[in-house]
N, C-alpha and C positions, 0 to 999 in steps of 0.2 A: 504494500500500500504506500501510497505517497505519506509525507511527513506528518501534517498537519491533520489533512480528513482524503478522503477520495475525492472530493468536488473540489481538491488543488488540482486534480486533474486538468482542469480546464486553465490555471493559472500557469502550472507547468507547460501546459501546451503553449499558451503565450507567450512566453519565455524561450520556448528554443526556436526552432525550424521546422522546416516539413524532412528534415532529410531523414527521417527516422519511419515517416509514414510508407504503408504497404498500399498498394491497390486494394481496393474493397473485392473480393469474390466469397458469396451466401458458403454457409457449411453445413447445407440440411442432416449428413447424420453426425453431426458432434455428439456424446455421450451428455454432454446437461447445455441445453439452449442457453446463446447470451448474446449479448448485445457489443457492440465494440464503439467507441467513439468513430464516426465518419466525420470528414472534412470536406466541405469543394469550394469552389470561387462563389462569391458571391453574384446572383443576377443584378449588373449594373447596367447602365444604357451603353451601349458598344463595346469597345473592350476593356473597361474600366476593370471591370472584377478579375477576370485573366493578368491585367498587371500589377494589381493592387492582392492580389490570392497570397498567402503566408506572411506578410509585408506584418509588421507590427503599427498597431493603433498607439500614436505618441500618449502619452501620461495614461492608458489604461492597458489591462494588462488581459488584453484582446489582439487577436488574428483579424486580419481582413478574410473570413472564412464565415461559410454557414457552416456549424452544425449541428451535428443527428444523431441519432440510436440506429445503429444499422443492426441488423438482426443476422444471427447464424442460419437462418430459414428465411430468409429476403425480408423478414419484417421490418419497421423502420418508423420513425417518428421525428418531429422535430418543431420548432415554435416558428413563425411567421410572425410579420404587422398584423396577417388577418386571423391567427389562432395556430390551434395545432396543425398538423397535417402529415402526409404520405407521400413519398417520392414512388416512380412506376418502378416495374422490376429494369430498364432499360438506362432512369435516369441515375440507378444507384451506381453503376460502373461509371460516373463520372467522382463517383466517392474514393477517399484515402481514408485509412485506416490508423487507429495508435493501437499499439499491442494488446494492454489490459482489456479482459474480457471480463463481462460484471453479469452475475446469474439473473436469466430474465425472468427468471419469475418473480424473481426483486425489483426488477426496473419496472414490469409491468405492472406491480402492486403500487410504487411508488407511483409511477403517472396518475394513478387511481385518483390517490390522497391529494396529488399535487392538483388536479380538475376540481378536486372535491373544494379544495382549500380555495382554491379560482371563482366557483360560484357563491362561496360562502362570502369572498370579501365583495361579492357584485350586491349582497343581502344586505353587508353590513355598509355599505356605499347609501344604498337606498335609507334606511333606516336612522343613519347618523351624518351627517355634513361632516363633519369633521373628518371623517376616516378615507384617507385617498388609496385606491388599491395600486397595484405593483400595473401597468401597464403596459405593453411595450416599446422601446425605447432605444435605438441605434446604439447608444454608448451606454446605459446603465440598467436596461432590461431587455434583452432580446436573447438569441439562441443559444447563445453562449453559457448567458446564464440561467437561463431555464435548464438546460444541460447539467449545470453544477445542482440547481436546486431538486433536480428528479435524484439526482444522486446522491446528495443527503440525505434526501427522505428513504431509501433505498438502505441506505445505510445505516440505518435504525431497525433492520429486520434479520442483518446477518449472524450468525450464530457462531463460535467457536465450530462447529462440526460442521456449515455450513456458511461459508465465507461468500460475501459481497465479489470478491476475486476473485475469479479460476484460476486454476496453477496453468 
């Protein structure tokens, strides 16, 4: 595991390069289903995102990168301006991969909590003026860290005989 929690993941990712990423290809029979960090260029207007791809964001400790939950069986997840969403089996081969592999039945229980927690602050939005929910946000709320936050939450269910990380 990284230092601090597993959601440095995404800080550590920050921090280095891409030279360490794999091409993405599905692992339908692995012995326990999981998810891998995916990477790609961001969609900019021309070829913005292709030149700005792995490039680091000044003062935050972000990629010019979307990413995602890419699945050992093509499943896949990731956050947008317009919500969650799914890449086709076609557009994942434009993904890169980082090694650690996190058990998806952990990740998928956590997306749960993390939705569940999403409608609740839309409640408590309604309910109280004062309380502003987490929205999304190019530098301080977007994929990246929706990524860290599914992975805490994820990280609260792993067990000693059952770890968050595959060997």
């Amino acid at each position: 595991m990284y230092p601090a929690s597993v959601a440095d993941v995404v800080k550590k990712h920050a921090q280095g390069d891409h030279s360490t990423l794999q091409q993405y290809s599905p692992d339908p029979d692995a012995a326990v289903p999981y998810y891998r960090m995916g990477v790609r260029e961001l969609r900019l207007p021309g070829d913005r995102g292709k030149k700005m791809y792995g490039t680091k964001v000044p003062l935050f400790n972000l990629h010019y990168d979307h990413m995602h939950f890419v699945g050992s069986e093509g499943r896949n997840f990731g956050l947008t301006g317009s919500g969650e969403f799914s890449e086709s089996a076609e557009d994942l081969k434009k993904y890169q991969v980082e090694a650690p592999k996190y058990r998806k039945e952990y990740i998928d229980r956590a997306r749960i909590d993390v939705a569940q927690e999403r409608e609740k602050n839309k409640w408590d939005t309604a309910l109280n003026q004062n309380f502003i929910p987490p929205v999304y946000d190019a530098v301080v709320h977007n994929c990246q860290h929706y990524f860290a936050e599914v992975l805490q939450q994820a990280q609260k269910y792993e067990t000693r005989e059952k770890p968050l990380m595959l060997p």
